[in-house]
C-alpha positions in Angstrom: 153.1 75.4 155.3 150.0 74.3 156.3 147.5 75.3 159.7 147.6 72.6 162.5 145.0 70.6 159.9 147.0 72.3 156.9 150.4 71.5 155.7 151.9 71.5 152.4 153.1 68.6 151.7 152.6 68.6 147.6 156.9 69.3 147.9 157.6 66.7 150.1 156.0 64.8 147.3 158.0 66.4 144.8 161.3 66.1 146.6 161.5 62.1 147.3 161.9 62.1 143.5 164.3 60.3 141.4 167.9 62.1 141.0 167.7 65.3 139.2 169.8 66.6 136.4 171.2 70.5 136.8 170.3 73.1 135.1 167.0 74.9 134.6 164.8 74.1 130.9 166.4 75.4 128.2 164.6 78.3 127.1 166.7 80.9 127.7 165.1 84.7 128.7 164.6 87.2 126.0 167.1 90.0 125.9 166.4 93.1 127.3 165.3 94.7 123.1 163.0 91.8 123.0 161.7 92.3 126.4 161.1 95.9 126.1 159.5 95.2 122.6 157.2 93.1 124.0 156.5 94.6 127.2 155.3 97.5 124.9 152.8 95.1 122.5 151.4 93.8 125.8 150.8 97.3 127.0 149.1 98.1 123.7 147.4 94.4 123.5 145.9 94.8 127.3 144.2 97.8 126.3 142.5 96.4 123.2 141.7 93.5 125.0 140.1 95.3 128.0 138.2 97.6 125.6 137.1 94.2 124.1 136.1 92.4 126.9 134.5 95.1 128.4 132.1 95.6 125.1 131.8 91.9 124.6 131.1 91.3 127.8 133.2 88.1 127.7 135.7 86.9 130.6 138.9 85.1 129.9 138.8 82.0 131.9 142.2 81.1 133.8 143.0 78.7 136.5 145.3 78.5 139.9 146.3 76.4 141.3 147.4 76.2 144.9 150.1 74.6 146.8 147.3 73.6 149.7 144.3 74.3 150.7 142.5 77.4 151.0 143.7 79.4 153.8 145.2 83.1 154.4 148.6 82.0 153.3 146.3 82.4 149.5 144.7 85.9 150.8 145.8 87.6 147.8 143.9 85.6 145.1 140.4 85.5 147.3 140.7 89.1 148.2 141.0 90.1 144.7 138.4 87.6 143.5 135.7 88.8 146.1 136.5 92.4 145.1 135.7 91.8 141.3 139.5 92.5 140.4 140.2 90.2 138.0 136.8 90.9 136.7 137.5 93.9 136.3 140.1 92.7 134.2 138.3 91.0 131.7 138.7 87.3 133.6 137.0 84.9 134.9 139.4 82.8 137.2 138.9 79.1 139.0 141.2 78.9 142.3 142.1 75.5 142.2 143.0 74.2 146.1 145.5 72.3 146.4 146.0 68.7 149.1 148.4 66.5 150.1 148.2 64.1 146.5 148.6 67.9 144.3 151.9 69.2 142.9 151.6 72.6 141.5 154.4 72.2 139.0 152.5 69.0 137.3 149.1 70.2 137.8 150.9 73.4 135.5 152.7 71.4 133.3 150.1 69.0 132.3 147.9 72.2 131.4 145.7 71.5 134.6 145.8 74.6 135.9 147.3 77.7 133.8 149.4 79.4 136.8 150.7 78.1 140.2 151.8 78.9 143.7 154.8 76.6 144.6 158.3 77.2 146.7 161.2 78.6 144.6 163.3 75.7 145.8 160.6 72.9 144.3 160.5 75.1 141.2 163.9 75.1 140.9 164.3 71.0 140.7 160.9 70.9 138.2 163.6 73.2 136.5 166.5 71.2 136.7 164.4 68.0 134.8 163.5 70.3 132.1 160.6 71.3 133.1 160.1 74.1 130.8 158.2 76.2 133.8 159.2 79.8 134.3 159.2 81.7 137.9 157.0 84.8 137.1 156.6 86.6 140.5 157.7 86.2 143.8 154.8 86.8 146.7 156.7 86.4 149.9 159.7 88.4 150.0 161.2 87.1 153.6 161.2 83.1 154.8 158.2 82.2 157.3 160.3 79.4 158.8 161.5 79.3 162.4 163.0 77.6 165.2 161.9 77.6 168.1 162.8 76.7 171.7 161.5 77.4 175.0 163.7 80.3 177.0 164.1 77.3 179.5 166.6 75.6 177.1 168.6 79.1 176.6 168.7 78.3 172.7 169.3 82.6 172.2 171.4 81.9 169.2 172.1 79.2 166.4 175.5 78.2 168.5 173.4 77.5 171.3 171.7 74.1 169.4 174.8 72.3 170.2 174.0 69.0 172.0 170.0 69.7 171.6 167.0 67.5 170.0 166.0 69.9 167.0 162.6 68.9 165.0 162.8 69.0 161.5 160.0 68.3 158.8 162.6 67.2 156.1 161.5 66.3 153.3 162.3 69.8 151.7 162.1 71.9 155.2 165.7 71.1 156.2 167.7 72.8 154.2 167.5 76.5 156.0 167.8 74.6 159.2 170.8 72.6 157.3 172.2 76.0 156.5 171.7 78.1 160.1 173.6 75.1 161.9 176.6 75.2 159.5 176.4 79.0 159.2 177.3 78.4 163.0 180.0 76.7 163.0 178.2 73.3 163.8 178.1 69.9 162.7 174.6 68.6 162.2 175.5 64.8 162.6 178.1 65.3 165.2 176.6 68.4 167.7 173.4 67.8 168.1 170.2 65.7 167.2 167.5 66.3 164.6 164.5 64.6 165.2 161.5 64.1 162.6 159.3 66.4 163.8 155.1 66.0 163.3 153.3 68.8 161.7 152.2 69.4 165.5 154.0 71.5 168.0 153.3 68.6 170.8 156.8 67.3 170.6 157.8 71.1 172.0 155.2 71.3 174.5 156.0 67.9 176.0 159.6 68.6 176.4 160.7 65.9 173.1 162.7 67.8 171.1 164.3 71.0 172.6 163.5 73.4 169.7 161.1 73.0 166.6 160.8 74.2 163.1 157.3 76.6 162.7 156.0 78.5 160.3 155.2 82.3 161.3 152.0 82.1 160.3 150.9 78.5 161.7 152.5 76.5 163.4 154.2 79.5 165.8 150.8 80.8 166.3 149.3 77.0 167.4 151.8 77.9 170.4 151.0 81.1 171.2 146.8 79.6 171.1 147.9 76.9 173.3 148.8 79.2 176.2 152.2 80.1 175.4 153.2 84.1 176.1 155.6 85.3 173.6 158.1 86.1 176.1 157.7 82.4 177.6 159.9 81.4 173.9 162.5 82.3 171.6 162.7 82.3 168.1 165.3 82.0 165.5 164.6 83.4 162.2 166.0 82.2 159.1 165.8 85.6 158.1 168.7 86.9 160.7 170.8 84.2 160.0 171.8 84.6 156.5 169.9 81.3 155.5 166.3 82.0 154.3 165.1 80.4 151.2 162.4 81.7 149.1 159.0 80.3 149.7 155.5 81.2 147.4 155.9 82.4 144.0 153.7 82.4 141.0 155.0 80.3 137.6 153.6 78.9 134.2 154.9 77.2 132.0 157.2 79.0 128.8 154.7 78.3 126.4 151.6 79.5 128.1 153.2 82.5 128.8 154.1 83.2 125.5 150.8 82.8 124.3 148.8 84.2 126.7 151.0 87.6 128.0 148.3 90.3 127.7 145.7 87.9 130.0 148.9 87.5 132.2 149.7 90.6 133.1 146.2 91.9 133.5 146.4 88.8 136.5 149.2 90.0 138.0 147.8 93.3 137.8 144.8 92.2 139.7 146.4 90.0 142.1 148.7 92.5 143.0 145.8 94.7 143.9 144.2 92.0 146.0 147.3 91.5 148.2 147.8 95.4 148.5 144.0 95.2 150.0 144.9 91.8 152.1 148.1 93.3 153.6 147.1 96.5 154.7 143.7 94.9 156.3 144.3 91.5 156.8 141.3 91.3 159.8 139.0 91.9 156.1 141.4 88.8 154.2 141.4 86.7 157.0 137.4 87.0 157.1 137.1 86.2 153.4 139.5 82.8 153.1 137.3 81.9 156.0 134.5 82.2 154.0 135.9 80.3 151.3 136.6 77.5 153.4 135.9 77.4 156.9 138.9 74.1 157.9 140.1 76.6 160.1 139.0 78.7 162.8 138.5 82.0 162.1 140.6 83.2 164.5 143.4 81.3 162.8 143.0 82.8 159.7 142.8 86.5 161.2 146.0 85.4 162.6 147.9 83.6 159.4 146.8 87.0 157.5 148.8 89.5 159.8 151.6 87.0 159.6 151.7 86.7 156.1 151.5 90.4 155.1 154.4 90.9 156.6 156.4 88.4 154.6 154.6 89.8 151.2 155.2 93.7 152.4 158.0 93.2 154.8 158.8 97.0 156.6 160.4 98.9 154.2 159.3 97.4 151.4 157.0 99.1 148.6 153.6 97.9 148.3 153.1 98.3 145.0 156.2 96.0 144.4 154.3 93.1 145.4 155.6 90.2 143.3 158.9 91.6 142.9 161.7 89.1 141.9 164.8 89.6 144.2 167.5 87.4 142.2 170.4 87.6 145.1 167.6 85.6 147.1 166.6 83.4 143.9 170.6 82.7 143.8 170.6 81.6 147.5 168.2 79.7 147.2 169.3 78.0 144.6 172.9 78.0 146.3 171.5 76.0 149.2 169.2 73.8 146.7 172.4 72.7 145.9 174.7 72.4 148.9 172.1 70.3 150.4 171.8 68.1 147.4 168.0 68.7 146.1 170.3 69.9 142.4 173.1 68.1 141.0 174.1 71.4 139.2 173.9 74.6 139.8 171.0 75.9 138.1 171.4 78.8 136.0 168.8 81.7 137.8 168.0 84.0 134.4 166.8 81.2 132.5 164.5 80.2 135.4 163.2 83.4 136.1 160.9 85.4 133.5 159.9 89.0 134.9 158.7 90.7 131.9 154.7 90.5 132.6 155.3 91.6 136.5 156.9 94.7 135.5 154.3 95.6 132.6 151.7 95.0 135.3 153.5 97.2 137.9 154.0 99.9 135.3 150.0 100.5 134.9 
């Protein structure tokens, strides 16, 4: 998750947790009357609220809050900001950046932060507690995890990891890995090796493991900077292998939702707009995180954007979509949550999952 001085590591927190109980919080999702009832008082309430922000001259003030720090993984939120979007919506918002002692679910929960940007599968055990925290929008539609290998080690195919040293992060990364070796017919204490891999890809380059876990947009491009040619590795992409898990998504908590669904969806609105701008000129997003925080090169943010805009707008996918809630991905997820033990129970998706605001903001 993070840049070569980056890495997420506010769910590894989360993860080494006590034993979880199944289930997401209780509040169940509003039927499809209620939703469409108040999908159409938020229409009508966004409009008298714009009109009276606009005459008032008065922002709403709202807070995000990260999952690390600032960098182009975010590009979305800064875009818009920079452009006046959310302004334009009648808000005035605080990014929040996140670090290696910040969990978005508790900065959320505690009323910290009003929104957050977390990993469906960390949401989903936040969930499982009784957390009353709802998934609201889902910003990366594909998986940015890798493996991989150099062509010297002929790892073309998951099969081919039997009898190799394989990095893995753990603490929350393993579970698509988990999946992609037993998806191949492999036994991942008996066939090969995993090794705890540093958020580094030195153990690669020196030949210590024989493939390693990377993130499209980080840790595949500190290769690729460190003299590697494209064609010099291979890559195997969660994505192809029927084992991706969901990674960024927006969330609140029920309550603030509830009471705040007009400021919401003008948010979404705006964001939405400032990841449509980051994703079809990510040379422009990459520029501005830089300018919001300059940790990383910015060469390595130009770089992180293009990689990320194509896991918001994969090809094929419509732009003005962004945030879109695919639930057969929510379900695997959630399926592999459990199979790899981060739930006790299987959690039930609709009550975790609230997309009424998203589609009122996608309808204006």
């Amino acid at each position: 998750m993070k840049s070569k001085f980056l890495k997420g590591i506010g769910i590894f927190l989360a993860l080494s947790m006590a034993t979880i109980a199944g289930g997401c919080g209780s509040s169940a999702s509003s039927s499809s009357s209620e939703s469409a009832s108040s999908s159409s008082q938020a229409s009508s309430s966004s409009s008298e609220s714009e009109s009276s922000s606009a005459e008032s001259g008065k922002l709403d003030k709202m807070t995000l809050q990260l999952k690390w720090l600032p960098q182009s993984q975010f590009m979305g939120y800064y875009v818009a900001k920079v452009k006046g979007y959310y302004e334009n919506e009648g808000i005035d918002l605080e990014i929040l950046p996140g670090g290696s002692d910040i969990i978005p679910e508790q900065q959320v929960y505690n009323g910290v932060a009003d929104v957050g940007v977390t990993w469906v599968s960390s949401l989903l055990k936040y969930q499982s507690q009784g957390w009353e925290l709802k998934e609201t929008a889902q910003i990366f539609q594909k998986s940015a995890m890798l493996l991989v290998s150099k062509k010297s080690t002929g790892i073309n195919t998951p099969a081919d990891l039997k009898g190799k040293k394989v990095g893995s992060w753990f603490g929350g990364n393993e579970y698509e890995l988990y999946a992609m070796i037993e998806n191949a017919g492999l036994n991942r204490e008996k066939d090969l090796t995993l090794v705890q891999q540093d958020y580094t890809m030195d153990q690669l380059i020196n030949d210590e493991v024989d493939a390693a876990s990377a993130m499209t947009y980080n840790e595949y491009g500190l290769l690729l900077e460190s003299g590697f040619k494209e064609e010099d590795l291979n890559k195997l992409d969660m994505n192809d292998y029927n084992c991706a898990m969901l990674e960024d998504c927006l969330f609140s908590t029920s309550e603030w939702l509830e009471k705040n669904k007009d400021l919401y969806v003008r948010f979404l609105r705006a964001s939405i707009k400032g990841w449509q701008d980051a994703c079809e000129n990510p040379e422009e997003a990459g520029k501005i995180v830089y300018e919001a925080d300059k940790s990383v090169s910015l060469e390595h943010q130009v770089y992180m954007a293009k990689e990320v805009a194509k896991l918001v707008v994969p090809q094929g996918f419509d732009k003005t979509k962004i945030g879109y809630i695919d639930m057969a991905a929510v379900k695997q997820t959630a399926d592999y949550s459990l199979k790899y033990g981060l739930l006790t129970k299987a959690a039930n998706i609709d009550e975790c999952v609230d997309s009424s605001c998203w589609e009122e903001a996608v309808k204006q």
